[in-house]
C-alpha positions in Angstrom: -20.0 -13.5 21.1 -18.6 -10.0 22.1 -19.6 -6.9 22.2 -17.7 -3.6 22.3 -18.6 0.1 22.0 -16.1 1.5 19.8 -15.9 5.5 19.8 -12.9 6.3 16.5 -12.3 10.2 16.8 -10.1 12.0 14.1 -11.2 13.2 10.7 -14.0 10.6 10.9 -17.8 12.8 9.7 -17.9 13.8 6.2 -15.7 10.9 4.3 -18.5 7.8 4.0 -16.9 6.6 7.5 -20.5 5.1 8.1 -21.3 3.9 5.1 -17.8 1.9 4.8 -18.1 0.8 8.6 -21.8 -0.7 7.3 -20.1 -2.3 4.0 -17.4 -3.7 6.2 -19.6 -5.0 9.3 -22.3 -6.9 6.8 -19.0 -8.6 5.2 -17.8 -9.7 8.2 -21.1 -10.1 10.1 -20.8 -8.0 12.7 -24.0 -6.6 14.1 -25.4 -3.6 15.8 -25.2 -0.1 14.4 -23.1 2.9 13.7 -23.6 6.7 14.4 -21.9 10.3 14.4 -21.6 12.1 17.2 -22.0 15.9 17.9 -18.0 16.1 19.3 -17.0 14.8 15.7 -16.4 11.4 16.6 -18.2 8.2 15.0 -19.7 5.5 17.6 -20.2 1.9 17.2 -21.9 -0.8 18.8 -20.8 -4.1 17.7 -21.5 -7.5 18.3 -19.3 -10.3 16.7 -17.1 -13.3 17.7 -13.7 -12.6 19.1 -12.1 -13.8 15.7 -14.0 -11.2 14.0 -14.0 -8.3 16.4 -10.4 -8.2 15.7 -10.5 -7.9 11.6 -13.5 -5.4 12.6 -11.5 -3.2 15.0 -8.1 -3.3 12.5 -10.9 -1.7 10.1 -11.5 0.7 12.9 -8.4 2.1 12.5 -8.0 2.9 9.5 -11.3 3.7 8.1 -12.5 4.7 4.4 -9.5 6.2 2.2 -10.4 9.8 3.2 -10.8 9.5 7.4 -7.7 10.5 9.7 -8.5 7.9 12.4 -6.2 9.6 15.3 -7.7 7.2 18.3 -9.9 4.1 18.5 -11.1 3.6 22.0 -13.3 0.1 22.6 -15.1 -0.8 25.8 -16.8 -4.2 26.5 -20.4 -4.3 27.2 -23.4 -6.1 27.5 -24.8 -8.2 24.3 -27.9 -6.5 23.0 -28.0 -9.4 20.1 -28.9 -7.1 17.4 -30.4 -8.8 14.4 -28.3 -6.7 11.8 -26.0 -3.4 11.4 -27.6 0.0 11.0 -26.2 3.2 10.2 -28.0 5.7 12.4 -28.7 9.0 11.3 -29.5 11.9 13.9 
């Protein structure tokens, strides 16, 4: 198990960018959560095997059909073990 802390800036708030991230994490079974940040970039905790970080960070990249992902940065941390994904809202 891995985790990461993902931060995907671009045109990321206001185009279901959470939503799709939680669709996409419970398919894959990623865990942990995801959240919009005040500087208009979306952060992620995620926890997954290495095989599946992968798929989830490609994801990452692109986003929904309506986000301009310009950067994907991801940082390994510690494992939390979260029991699912969340979408956090401020």
């Amino acid at each position: 198990m891995k985790h990461l802390d993902i931060v995907v800036k671009g045109k990321v708030q206001g185009v279901f960018f959470r939503k799709s991230t939680k669709a996409v994490a419970d398919q894959l079974g990623v865990r942990g959560f995801v959240r919009n940040e005040a500087n208009g970039d979306v952060f992620i905790a995620a926890e997954a095997d290495e095989a599946i970080m992968e798929m989830f960070l490609e994801w990452c990249n692109e986003g929904p059909e309506d986000a301009d992902v310009t950067t994907v940065e991801a940082h390994e941390g510690e494992l939390k073990n979260y029991r699912n994904f969340e979408v956090v809202k401020k």
